[in-house]
N, C-alpha and C positions, 0 to 999 in steps of 0.2 A: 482379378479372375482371369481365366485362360481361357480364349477363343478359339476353335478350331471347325475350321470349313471341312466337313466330311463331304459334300456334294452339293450340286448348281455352285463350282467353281469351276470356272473354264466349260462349263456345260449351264443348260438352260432347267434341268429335270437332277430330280434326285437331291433335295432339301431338307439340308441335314447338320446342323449347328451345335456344337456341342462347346457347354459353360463349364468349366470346371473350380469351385470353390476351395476353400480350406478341406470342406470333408462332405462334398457332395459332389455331385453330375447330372446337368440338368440337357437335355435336346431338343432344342427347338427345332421341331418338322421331324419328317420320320418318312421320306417320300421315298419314291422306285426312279428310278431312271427309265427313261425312255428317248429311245431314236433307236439308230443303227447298233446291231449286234454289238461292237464293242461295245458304248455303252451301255443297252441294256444286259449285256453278259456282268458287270458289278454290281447287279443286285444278288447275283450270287456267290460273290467277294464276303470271306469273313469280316463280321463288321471288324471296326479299327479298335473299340475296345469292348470289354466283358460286356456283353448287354445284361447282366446281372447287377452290372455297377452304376447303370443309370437309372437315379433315384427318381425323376419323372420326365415327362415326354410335356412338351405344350405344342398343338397345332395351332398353326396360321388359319387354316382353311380346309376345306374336304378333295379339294382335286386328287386326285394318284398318287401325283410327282410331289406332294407334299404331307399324305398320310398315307400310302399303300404298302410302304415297307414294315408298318406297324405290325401287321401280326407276324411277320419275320424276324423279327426284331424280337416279340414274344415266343415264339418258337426257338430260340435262343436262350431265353432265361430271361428275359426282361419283365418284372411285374412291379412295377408301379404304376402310378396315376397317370392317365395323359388328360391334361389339362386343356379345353376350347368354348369358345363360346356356345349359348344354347342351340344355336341352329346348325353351327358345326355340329354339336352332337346329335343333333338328328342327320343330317346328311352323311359323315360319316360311316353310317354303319349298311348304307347303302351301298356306297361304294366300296368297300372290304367285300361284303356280302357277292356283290358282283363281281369284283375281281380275283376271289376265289373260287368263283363260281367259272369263269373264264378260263383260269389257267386250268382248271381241273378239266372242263370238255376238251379246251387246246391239249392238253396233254394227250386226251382221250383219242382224240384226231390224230394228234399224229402220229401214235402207235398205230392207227390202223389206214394209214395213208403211207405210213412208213417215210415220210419226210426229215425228222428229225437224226438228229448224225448220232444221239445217244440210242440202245438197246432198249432202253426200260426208261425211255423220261418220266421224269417226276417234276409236280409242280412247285415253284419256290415256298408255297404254303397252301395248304386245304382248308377245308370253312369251320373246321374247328380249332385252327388257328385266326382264323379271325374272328371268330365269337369271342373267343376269352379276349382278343383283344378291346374289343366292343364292348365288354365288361368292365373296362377301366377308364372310359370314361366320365371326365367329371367337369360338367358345364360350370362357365362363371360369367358373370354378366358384365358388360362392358361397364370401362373405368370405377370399377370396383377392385385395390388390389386383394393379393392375398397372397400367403405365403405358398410358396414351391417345395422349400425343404431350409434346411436351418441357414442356410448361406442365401437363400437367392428368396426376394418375392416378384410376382409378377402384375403388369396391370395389361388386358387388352381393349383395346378400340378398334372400331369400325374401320375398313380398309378400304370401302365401297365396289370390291373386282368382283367376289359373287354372295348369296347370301349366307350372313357365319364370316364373314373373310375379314381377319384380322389382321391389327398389327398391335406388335409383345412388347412390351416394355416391361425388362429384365434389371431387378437392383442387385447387386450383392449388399449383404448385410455384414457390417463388419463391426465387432461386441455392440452388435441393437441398435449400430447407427449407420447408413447411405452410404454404400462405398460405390463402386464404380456401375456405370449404368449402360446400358444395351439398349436400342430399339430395332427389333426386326422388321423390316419393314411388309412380312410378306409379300402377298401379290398387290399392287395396287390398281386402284379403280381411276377412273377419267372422270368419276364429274358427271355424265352424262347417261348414265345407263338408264335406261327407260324403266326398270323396276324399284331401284336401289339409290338411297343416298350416297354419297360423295366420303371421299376416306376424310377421317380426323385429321387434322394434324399432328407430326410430330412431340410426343414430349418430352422433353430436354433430355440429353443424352451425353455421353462421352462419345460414345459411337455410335453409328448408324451403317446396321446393314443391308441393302436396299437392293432391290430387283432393277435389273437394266435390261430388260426383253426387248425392249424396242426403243434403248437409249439412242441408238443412232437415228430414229427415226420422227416422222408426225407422222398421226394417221391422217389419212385421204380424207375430203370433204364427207360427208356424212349422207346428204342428199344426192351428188351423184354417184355413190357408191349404189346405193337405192335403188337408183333409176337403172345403173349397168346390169343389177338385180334382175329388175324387172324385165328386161328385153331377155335376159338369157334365158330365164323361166318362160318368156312366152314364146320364143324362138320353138325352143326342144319340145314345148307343148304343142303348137301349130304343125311341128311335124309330126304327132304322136309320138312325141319319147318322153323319157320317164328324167327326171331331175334327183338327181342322188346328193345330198348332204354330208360330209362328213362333220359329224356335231360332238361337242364335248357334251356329254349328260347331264352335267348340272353347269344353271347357268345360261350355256348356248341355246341351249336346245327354247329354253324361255325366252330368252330374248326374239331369236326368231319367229315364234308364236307370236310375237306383240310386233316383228316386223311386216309378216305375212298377214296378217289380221288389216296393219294400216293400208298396204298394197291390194290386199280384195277391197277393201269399203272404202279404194280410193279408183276402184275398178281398174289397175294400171297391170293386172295378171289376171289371167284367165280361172276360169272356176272349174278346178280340178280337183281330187281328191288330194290329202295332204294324210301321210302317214308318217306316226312317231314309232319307230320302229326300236325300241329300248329298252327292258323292264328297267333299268336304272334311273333312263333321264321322266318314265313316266311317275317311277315314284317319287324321284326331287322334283318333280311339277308340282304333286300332291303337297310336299311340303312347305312350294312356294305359295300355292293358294292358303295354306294354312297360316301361312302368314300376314297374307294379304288380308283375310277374314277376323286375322285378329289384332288386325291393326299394330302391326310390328312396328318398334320403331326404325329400322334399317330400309323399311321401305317407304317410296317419294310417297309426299303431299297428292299427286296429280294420282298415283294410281292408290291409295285408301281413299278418295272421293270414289274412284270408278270399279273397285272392288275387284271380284273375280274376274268380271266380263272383260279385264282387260288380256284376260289369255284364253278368251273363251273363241273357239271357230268351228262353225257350222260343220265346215269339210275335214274338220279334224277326226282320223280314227286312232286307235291304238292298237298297236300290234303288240301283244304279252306274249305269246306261246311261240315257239319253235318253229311252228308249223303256219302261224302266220305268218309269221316271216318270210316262210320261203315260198309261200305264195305272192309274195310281191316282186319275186324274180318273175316278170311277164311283159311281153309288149305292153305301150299303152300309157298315154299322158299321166303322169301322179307326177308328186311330189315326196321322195321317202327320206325325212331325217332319222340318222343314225351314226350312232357310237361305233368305233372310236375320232375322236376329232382329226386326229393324225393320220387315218387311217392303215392305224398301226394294228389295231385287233377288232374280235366284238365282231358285231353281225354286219355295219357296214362292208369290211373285207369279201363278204359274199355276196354282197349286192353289188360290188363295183366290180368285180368277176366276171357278173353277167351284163353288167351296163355297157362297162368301159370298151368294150370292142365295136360298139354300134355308132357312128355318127349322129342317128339323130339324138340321141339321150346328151344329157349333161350332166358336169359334178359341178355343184359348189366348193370352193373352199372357205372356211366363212372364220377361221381361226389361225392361230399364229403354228405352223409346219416345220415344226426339231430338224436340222438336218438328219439326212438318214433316212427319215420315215418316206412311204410310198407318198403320204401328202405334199411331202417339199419335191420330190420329185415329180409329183402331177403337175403342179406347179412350177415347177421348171423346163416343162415343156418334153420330159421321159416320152420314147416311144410306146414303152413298157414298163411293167409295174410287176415285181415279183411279190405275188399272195401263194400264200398254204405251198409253196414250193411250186409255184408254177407261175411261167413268164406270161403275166397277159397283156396283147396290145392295145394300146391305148388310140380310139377314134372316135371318142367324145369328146365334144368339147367340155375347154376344161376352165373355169374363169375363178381367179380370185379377188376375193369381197374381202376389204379391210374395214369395213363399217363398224365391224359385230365386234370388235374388240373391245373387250374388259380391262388389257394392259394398260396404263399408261404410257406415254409417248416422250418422249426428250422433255420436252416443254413442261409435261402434265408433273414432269420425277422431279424438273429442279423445281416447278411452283412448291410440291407437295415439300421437299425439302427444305426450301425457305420460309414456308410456313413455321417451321418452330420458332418459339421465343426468343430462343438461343441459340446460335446452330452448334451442332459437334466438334468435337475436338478434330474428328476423320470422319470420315466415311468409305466403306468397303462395297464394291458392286460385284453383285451374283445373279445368278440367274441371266446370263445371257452370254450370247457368243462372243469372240475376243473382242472381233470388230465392233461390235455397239458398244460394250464396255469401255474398250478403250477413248473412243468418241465422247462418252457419258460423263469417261474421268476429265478428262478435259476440258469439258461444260463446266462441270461441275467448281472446277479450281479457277478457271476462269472466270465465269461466271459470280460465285459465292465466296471463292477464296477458301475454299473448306479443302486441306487434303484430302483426295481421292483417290484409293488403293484398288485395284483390279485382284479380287482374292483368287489365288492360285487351289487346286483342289490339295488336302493335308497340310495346308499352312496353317501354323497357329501362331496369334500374339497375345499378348499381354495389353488389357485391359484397366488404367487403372484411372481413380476417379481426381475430380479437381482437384 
């Protein structure tokens, strides 16, 4: 079979794999790009082949950068199956839903702000392109395979990054018998998430295409990250400022509900209001409690013992309507989590508008920051930060939290790699920038002895099995 890296090669966003058999085409991931204009200007690059000709889609996971180019992609001509597990299929179609709902007010905006450099922007898709996308979806339940299309079957396992988050294992079939095999590794998990089991391991494979987001790196201790937490939240509060989040919707935005939760009932932050400022991340809340209540198995031992209440907080409100939102532009100790993580779009972009010029307020950063995005630049110490076309100064402070990560780490990739029975023939690394990759490959061969290839964005090879 033929492998070809259409995206998250040489970038971190934009996940996009295409399998090519005897007389099919199959794509694992279907994401958007995000960071800096050039990148995200290739989400409106014609895709690379007929989206008529790809006989089905499988998702990894619900993030953007790995389902949001889907109704794009249908809007194109693409109508087959996209294949993910159950709770991807519920998450899913929240995020579509919102992200055509976004680019449609951005659009709406900028026409009448007049920022954008086109006459008549148009969004890369409207929400009835992502309905019909949302309509081809078809859940399949971990390590159960099942056929893709007459060349390829598929099997997915738990990946433990968020909930739904898999990892693919792709066979080709060749006359009804195991030809060459693929494992995508999508995003992986660490092991430690306070809601969610820990990724599978590997299953034997020819190759293994694997995420290196943070291959050059460990994350920070865990507990003092906590603690750095907690004084910056009490700092901005003790002066009366407001604490601004940028959170990924699904996922983040959980996890920190279960961090803030332990920080109040460990009395170590003050008791402030705390606002989830999202319709997206409040509906993937709803779907995490619903899993929690139905005793999923993706989720830890410790939290089906403690049920809901482990995302339950007194001071928690939620912000749905427009206009709530923008009533949290105000002096005044709170606490407001809000999309986008990167603070690349989404309602955060207006709250850090009116934050970000004030000393006593703060941002969290609490996620991994694309270059490009205003988030890597908050973090990098920017004086300014260009939103909606307009330069705003930055005199909040501005502190990064590596706790909250879902990535894996250098350590967390070669464990999770070693873990197979058998290692691969190779392994190819995506999803991350040159410099960790190349770092990762190096681990990697060192370490395990496995060639490790840094995939280049339009390279493709040839796949074939023992």
């Amino acid at each position: 079979m033929q492998l070809a890296f259409l995206g998250a090669a040489g970038t971190v966003t934009g996940s996009r794999f295409l399998l090519t058999g005897s007389s099919s085409k199959v794509l694992v991931d279907c994401g958007m790009f995000q960071g800096p204009r050039p990148v995200r200007h290739r989400n409106w690059d014609p895709f690379p082949v007929d989206p008529a000709e790809v006989d089905a889609v499988v998702l990894t996971h619900s993030h953007l950068d790995h389902c949001g180019y889907l109704p794009a992609l249908v809007k194109q001509g693409f109508q087959g199956p996209v294949y993910c597990s159950p709770n991807t299929a519920d998450l899913v179609p929240i995020i579509l839903r919102d992200s055509a709902r976004l680019q449609e007010e951005d659009t709406a905006y900028a026409r009448r702000a007049g920022y954008s450099r086109h006459a008549d922007p148009q969004p890369l898709y409207d929400s009835s392109d992502a309905e019909t996308a949302i309509g081809l979806l078809l859940p399949r339940e971990f390590g159960q395979g099942f056929a893709l299309t007459q060349d390829f079957t598929c099997r997915l396992d738990p990946a433990g990054h968020i909930l739904g988050s898999s990892t693919a294992t792709i066979t080709e079939l060749l006359d009804a018998a195991p030809g060459a095999r693929a494992v995508f590794s999508g995003d992986l998990g660490r092991g430690n998430h306070p809601l969610l089991r820990g990724p599978h391991p590997p299953q034997d494979a020819d190759v293994v295409i694997m995420e290196g987001t943070y291959g050059n790196r460990d994350h920070a201790d865990v507990d003092a990250e906590m603690e750095e937490m907690a004084q910056a939240i009490t700092r901005a509060v003790e002066h009366g400022g407001t604490v601004v989040v940028p959170a990924f919707a699904v996922d983040r935005t959980e996890v920190l509900l279960v961090a803030l939760k332990s920080l109040k009932d460990q009395h170590r932050i003050p008791d402030v209001p705390i606002f989830a400022d999202s319709p997206m991340a409040l509906a993937a809340l709803d779907v995490y409690r619903t899993a929690i209540t139905d005793q999923d198995p993706e989720i830890t031992t410790a939290t089906l013992a403690e049920g809901v209440r482990r995302l339950q907080l007194p001071e928690l409100r939620e912000a749905h309507s427009t206009q709530e939102s923008k009533k949290l532009d105000a002096p005044g100790p709170k606490i407001i989590i809000s999309a986008s993580g990167m603070a690349s779009g989404g309602r955060v972009t207006h709250h850090l508008k009116y934050f970000l010029p004030h000393p006593n307020n703060c941002v969290l950063l609490v996620g991994y920051q694309a270059v490009g995005t205003p988030g890597q630049q908050l973090r990098d110490g920017a004086r300014s930060v260009r939103i909606h076309g307009e330069d705003i100064p930055v005199h909040a402070e501005v502190v990064d939290i590596e706790a909250f990560s879902v990535h894996a780490d250098g350590d967390e990739l070669l464990s999770w790699l070693s873990s197979a029975h058998s290692p691969p023939k190779s392994v190819y690394l995506v999803h991350a920038e040159e410099s960790a990759a190349l770092e990762l490959a190096t681990r990697i061969e060192g370490t395990l002895g496995i060639p490790a290839i840094v995939a280049n964005d339009g390279m493709s090879v040839e796949v074939t099995g023992t």
